[in-house]
C-alpha positions as CSV (number, residue, x, y, z in Angstrom):
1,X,0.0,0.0,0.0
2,X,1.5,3.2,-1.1
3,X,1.3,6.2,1.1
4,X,2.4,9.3,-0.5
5,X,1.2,12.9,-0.9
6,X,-1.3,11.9,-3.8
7,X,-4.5,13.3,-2.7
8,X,-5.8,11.6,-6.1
9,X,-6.2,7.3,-6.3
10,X,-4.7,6.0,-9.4
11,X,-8.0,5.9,-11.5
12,X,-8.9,9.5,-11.1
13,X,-5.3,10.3,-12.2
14,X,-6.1,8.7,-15.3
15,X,-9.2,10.6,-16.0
16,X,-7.5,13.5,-15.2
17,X,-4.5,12.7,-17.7
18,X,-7.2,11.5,-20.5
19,X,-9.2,15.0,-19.4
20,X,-6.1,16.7,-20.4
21,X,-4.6,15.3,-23.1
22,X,-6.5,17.3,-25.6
23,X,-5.2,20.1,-24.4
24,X,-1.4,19.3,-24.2
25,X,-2.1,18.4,-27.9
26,X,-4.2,21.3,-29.2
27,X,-2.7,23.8,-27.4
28,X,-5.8,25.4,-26.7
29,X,-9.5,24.3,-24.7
30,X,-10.8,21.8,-26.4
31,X,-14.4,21.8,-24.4
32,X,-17.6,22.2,-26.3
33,X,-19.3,24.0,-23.1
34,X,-18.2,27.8,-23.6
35,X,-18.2,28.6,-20.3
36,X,-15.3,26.1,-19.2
37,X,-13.5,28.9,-21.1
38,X,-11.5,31.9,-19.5
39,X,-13.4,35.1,-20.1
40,X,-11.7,37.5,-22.6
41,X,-10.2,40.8,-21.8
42,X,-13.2,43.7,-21.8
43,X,-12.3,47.0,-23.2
44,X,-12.4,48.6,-20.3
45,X,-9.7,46.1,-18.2
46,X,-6.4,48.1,-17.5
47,X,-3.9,47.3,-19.8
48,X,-0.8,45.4,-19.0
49,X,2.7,46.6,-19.1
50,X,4.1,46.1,-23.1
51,X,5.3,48.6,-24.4
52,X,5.0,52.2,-23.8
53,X,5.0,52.9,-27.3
54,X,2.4,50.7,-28.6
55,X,0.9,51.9,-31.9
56,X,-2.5,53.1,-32.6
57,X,-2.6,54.7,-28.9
58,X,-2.0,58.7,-28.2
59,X,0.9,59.9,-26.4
60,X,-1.5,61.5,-23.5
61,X,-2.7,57.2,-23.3
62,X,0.8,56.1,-23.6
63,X,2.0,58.8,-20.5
64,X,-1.3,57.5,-18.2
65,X,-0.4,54.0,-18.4
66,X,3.2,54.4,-17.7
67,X,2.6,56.7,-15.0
68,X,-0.1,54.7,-13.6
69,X,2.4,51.3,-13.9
70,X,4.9,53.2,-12.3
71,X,3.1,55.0,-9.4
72,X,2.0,51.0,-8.4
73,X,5.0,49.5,-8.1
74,X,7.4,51.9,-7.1
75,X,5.2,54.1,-4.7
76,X,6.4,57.7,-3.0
77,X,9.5,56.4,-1.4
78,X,11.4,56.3,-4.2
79,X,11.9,59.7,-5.2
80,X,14.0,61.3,-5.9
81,X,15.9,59.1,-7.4
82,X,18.5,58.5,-10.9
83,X,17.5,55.9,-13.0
84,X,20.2,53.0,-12.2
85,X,18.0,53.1,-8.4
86,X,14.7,53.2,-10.0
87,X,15.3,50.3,-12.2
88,X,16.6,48.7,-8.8
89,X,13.5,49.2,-7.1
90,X,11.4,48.3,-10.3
91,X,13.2,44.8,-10.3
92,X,12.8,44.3,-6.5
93,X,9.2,44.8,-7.0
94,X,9.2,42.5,-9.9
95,X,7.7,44.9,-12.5
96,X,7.5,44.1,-16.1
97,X,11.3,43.8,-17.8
98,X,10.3,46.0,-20.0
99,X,9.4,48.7,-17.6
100,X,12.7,47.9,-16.0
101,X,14.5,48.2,-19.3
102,X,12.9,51.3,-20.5
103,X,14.1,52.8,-17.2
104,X,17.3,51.5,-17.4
105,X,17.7,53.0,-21.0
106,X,17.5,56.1,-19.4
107,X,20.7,58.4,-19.1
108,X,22.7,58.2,-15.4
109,X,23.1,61.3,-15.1
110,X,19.3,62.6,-14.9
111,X,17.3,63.0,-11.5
112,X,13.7,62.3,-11.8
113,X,11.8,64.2,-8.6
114,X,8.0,62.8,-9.2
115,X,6.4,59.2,-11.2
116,X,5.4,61.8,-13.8
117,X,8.9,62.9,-14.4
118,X,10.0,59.9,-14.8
119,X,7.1,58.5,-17.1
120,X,7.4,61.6,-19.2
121,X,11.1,60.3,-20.0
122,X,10.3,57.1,-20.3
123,X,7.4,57.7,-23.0
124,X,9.8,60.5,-24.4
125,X,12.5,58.0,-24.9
126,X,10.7,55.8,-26.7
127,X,9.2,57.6,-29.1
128,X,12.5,59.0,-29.8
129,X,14.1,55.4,-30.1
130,X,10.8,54.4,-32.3
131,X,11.1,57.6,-34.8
């Protein structure tokens, strides 16, 4: 008699594996029922940390979501602060790498005082970098 962690007996493993192996193959749900399926993204959800110089959005949409991805993970107590510290406390925080990077690209020997001072450069370097 085996006695393991296995909060499963060996014939609902096997449903489980045959459950899955649709899946694993597909790549994507293979249910018929739609609502098995995650929900999609609504218009309104807030967007996720890509790139602050996506296309088809304006620069004044561009600055918000920066500033807003910035303001939540690096808070008040940053600032003031150069960029090599910022990126620092981005990456301690585990923000997006490329928030981290687009901070990083910034040059040493600025000082950035407020989160909007530091998304403005931020969205101002990359539109300069994609130009």
């Amino acid at each position: 008699m085996q006695r393991g962690s296995d909060r499963l007996n060996v014939h609902r493993d096997d449903e489980m594996k045959h459950e899955l192996q649709g899946l694993l193959r597909s790549g994507h749900p293979t249910r018929t029922e739609e609502w098995h399926d995650p929900e999609p993204t609504a218009e309104d959800d807030p967007e996720v940390w890509q790139n602050p110089g996506s296309p088809g959005r304006t620069p004044v949409a561009r600055l918000e979501s920066v500033r807003l991805e910035l303001a939540r993970v690096l808070g008040r107590t940053s600032f003031p602060a150069g960029p090599r510290r910022l990126a620092d406390g981005l990456r301690d925080r585990h923000a997006p790498d490329g928030l981290v990077e687009a901070v990083e690209r910034l040059p040493e020997s600025e000082r950035y005082a407020t989160v909007h001072e530091l998304a403005e450069a931020v969205v101002g370097a990359t539109e300069g970098a994609g130009s």
